[in-house]
VEXGU-651799 format. One line per field, with one value per residue (C-alpha): residue in three letters; x, y negated, z negated. Coordinates in steps of 0.001 Angstrom, whole numbers. Example, Ala and Ser with C-alpha at 12.3 -4.5 7.8 and 13.67 -1.06 7.14 Angstrom:
residu <- ala ser;
X <- 12300 13670;
Y <- 4500 1060;
Z <- -7800 -7140;
// end
This chain:
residu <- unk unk unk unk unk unk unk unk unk unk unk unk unk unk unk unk unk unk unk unk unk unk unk unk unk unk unk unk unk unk unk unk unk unk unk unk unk unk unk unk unk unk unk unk unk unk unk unk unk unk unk unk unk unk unk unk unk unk unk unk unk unk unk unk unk unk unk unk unk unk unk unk unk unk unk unk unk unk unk unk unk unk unk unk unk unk unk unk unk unk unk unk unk unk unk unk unk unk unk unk unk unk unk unk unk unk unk unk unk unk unk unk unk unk unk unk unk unk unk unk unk unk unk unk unk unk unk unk unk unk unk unk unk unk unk unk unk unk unk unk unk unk unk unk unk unk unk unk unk unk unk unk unk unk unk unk unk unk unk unk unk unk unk unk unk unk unk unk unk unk unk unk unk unk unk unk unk unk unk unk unk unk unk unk unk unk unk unk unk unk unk unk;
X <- 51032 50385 51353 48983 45356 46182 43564 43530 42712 41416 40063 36484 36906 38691 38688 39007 40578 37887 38452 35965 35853 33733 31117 28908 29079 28660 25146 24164 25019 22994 20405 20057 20660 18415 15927 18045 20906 18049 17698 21879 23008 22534 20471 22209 21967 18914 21843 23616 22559 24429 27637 28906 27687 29611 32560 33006 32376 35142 37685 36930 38189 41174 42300 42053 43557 46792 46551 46789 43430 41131 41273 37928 37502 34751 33935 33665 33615 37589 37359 33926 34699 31748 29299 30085 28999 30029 32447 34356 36265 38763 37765 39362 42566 44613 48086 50555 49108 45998 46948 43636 40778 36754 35745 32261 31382 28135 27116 24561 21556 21668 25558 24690 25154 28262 30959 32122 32198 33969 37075 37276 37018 40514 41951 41254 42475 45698 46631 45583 47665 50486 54178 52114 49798 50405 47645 47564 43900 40240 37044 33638 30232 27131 23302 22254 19767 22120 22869 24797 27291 28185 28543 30782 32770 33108 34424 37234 38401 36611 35810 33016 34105 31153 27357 26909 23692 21712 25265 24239 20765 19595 16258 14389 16016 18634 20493 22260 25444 27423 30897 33877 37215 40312 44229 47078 48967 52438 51875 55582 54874 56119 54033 54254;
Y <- -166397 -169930 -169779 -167067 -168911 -172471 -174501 -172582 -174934 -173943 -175976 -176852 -175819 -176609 -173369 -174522 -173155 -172167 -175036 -176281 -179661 -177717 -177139 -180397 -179228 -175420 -176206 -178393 -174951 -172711 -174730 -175190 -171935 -170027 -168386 -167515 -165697 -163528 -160823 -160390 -161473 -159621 -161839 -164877 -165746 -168333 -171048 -170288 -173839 -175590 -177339 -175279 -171915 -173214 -174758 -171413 -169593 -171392 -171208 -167961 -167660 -169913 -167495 -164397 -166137 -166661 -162817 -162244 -160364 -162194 -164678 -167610 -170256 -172763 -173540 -177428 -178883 -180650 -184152 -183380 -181686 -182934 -180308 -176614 -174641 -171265 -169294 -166347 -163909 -161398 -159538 -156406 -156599 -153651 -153171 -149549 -147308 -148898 -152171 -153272 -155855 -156417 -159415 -160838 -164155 -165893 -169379 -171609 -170864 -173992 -173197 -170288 -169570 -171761 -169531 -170790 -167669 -166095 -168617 -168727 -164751 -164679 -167420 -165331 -162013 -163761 -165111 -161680 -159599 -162903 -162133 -164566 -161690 -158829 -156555 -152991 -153193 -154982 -153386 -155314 -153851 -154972 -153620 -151687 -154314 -157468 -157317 -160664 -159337 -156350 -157911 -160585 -157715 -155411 -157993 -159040 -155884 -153869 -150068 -148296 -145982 -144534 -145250 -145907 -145267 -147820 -149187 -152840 -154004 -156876 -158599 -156147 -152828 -150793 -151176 -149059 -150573 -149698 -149354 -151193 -152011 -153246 -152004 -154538 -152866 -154257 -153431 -154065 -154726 -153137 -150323 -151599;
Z <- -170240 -169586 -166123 -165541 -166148 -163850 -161945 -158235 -155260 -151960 -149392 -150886 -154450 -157755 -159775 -163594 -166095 -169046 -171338 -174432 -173105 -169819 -172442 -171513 -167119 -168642 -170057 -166959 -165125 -166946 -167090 -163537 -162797 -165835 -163214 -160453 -162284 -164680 -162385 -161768 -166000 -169056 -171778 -173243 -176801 -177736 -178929 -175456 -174071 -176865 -177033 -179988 -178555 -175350 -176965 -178862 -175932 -173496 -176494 -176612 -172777 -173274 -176464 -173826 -171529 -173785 -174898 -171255 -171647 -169984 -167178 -166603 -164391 -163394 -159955 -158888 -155523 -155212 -156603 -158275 -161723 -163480 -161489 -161878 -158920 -160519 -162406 -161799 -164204 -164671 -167946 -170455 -168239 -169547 -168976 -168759 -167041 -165737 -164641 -163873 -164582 -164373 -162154 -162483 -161116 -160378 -158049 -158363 -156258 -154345 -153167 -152010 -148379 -147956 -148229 -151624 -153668 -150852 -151187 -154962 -154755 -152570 -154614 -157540 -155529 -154549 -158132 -159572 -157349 -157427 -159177 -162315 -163412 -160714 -161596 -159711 -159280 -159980 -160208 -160101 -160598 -158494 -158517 -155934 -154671 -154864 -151432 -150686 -153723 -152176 -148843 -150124 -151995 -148848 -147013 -149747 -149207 -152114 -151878 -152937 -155875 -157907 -159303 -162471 -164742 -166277 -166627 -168096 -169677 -167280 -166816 -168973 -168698 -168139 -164310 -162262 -160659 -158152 -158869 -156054 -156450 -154414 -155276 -154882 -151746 -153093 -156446 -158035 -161700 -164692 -166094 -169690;
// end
């Protein structure tokens, strides 16, 4: 499985593999970002913005990673690893029948407006739907009100699918979510 969670290039942005040693650039991130990703994140932990919470957290990814379960990266400028921009995720992948994974990702509200999330969310596409982990299809889940998300979504190629509930507890309460997804049009993987 190791070939399946590599650093992914494009032209601005290094997308790196979640590692423990990210812990110290992880913090920075959060901390940096604590106001403007409350109203899109569910609640963090109180130890979230320390290194063991972290370290445990990014071996956590690497383990998933190697189960083929889970796939994490960190966003950094090329050349710039020691400030994350962002991170992106494909979560609970599931394999027979489904073939299929969650993506979530959020960007630091400085980088916003660049295009950034946009190219690590077709590097991510491409690897996903790649011979390396050829899934069938990803699903991601956005709030109603998070315009920019869906945008960036509907663009990439995502469909609307469904509306979901008070689907995740964010900011407070429980949020409704509306529910895309995009198939892999040469789907030629094993169903096992």
């Amino acid at each position: 499985m190791e070939n399946m969670h590599c650093t992914l290039l494009t032209e601005r942005l290094a997308l790196l593999p979640a590692h423990p040693d990210l812990a110290p650039q992880v913090i920075d991130f959060y901390v940096r970002n604590d106001a403007h990703l409350a109203s899109w994140s569910p609640p963090w932990p109180e130890d979230s913005q320390t290194l063991a919470f972290q370290r445990a957290r990014l071996a956590k990814g690497q383990a998933e990673a190697a189960a083929g379960t889970g796939l994490r990266w960190w966003l950094s400028l090329r050349g710039q690893p020691e400030v994350l921009l962002g991170n992106i995720a494909l979560s609970a992948i599931a394999r027979g029948p489904f073939q299929n994974a969650l993506m979530g990702y959020g960007l630091d509200g400085q980088a916003q407006g660049q295009g950034l999330m946009r190219e690590a969310l077709k590097a991510v596409l491409a690897h996903a739907f790649s011979p390396a982990v050829m899934l069938h299809r990803v699903q991601a889940n956005v709030r109603p009100e998070n315009a920019r998300s869906l945008r960036l979504l509907e663009q990439a190629g995502f469909e609307r699918e469904g509306f979901a509930r008070e689907y995740l507890f964010i900011n407070g309460a429980w949020r409704d979510h509306i529910m895309l997804a995009i198939r892999n049009p040469r789907f030629s993987g094993t169903l096992t």
